[in-house]
C-alpha positions in Angstrom: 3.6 -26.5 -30.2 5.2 -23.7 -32.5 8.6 -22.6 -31.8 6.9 -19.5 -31.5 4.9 -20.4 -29.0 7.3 -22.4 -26.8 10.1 -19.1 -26.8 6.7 -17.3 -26.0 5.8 -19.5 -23.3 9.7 -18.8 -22.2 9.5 -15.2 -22.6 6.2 -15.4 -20.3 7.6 -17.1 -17.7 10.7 -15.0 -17.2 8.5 -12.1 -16.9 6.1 -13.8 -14.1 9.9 -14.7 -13.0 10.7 -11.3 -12.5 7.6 -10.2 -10.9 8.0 -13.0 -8.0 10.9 -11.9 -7.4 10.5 -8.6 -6.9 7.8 -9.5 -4.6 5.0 -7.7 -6.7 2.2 -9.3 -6.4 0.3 -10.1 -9.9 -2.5 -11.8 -11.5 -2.7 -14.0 -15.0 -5.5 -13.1 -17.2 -6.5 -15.2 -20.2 -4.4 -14.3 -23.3 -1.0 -14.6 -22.0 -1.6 -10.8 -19.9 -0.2 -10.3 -16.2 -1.6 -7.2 -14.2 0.0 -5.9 -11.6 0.5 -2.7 -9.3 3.2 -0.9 -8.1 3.2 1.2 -5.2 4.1 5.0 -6.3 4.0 8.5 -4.1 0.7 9.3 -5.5 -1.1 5.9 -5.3 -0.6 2.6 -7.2 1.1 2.8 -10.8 -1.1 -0.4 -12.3 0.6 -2.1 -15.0 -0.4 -4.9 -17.7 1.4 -6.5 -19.5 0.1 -8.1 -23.3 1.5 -10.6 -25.2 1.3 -10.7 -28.8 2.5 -13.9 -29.8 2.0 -13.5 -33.4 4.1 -10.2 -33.7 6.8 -11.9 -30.9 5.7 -8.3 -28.9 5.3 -8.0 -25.3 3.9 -4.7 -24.3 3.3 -2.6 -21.3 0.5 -0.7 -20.4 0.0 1.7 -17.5 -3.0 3.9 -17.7 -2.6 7.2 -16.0 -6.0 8.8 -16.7 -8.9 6.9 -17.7 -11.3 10.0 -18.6 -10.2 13.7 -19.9 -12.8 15.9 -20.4 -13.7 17.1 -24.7 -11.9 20.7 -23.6 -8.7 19.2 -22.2 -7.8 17.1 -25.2 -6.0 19.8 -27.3 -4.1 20.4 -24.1 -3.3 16.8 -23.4 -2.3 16.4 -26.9 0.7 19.2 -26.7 2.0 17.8 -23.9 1.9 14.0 -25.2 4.2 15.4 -28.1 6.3 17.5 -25.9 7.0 14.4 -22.7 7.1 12.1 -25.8 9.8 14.1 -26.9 12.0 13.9 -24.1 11.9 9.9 -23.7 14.0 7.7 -24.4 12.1 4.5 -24.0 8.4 4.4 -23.7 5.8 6.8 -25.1 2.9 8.5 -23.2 0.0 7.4 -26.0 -3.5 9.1 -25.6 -6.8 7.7 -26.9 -9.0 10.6 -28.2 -12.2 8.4 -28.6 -12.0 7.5 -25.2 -10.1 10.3 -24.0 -7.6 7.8 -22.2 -3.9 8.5 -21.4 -1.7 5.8 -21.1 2.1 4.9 -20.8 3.9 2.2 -23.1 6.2 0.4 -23.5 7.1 -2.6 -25.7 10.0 -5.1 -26.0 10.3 -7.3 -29.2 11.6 -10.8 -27.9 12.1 -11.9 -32.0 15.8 -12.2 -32.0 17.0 -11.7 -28.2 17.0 -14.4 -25.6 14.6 -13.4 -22.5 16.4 -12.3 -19.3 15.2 -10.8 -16.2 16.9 -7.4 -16.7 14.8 -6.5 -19.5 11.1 -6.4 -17.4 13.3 -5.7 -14.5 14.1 -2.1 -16.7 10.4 -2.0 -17.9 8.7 -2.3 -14.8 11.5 0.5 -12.8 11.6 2.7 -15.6 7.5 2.6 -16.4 7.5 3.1 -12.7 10.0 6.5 -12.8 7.7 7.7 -15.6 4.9 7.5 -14.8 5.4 8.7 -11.3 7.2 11.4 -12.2 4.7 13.1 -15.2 1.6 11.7 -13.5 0.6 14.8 -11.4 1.5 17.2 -13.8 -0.4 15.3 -16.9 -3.5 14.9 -14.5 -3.2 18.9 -13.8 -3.1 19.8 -17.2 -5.7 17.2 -18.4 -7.9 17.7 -15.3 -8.1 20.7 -13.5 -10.4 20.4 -11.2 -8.2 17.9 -9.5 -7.2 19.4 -6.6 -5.0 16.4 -4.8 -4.7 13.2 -3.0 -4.5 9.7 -3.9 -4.8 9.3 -8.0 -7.2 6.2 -8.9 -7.3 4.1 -12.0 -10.1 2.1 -13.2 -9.4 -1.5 -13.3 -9.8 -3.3 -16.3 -8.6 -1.3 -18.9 -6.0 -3.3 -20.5 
């Protein structure tokens, strides 16, 4: 096996690491990915996480809304540019074609040793974003939502 692949291997298990022992329950998917859920105000916050082993990338994914209506896109564009602005770590990213808004976040594990504080930081601060942006973004890009529990359609990353 590669070097590459062993730190990946390394990096991978720290992360599932983290997860256990934070108590959050999570799944492995083929690929080197691990889904999992958070509990938030509004409903889960689902999160996967994506290896890239060739890039030495691990990524985070939490979709937010999984359809935006044609009209709303312009809309939801602004204020991708505008939260984008104001982070620090992460980036709200939205998928015209599929008209899909998601949260990201990626850590580079090329010249660093893996530790437990940086997923710990991912998954909290993810968690912080997401749940504080997530009515407000589903407002603006939906509004015919009215309220109640936000749901995410499984399988997207």
């Amino acid at each position: 096996m590669s070097t590459v692949a062993l730190r990946t291997e390394e990096v991978y298990e720290v992360l599932c690491e983290v997860l256990q022992k934070n108590e959050i329950e999570y799944e492995k998917t083929e690929g080197l990915f691990v889904v999992c859920s958070v509990s938030g105000q509004d409903g889960d916050i689902r999160m996967t996480f994506c290896t890239d082993v060739s890039k030495m990338l691990i990524t985070l994914y939490s979709p937010m809304v999984t359809h935006i209506p044609e009209e709303s896109l312009t809309d939801a564009s602004l204020a991708v540019c505008m939260l984008n602005h104001r982070l620090q770590d992460g980036a709200f990213c939205l998928d015209l074609s599929r008209g899909m808004l998601y949260f990201r976040m990626t850590y580079s594990y090329y010249n660093s040793e893996p530790n437990e504080d940086i997923f710990s930081y991912m998954l909290s601060h993810t968690a912080e974003v997401v749940e504080n942006y997530r009515k407000k973004i589903i407002g603006l890009c939906m509004p015919s939502y009215k309220s109640g529990k936000l749901k995410v359609e499984s399988g997207i990353f």
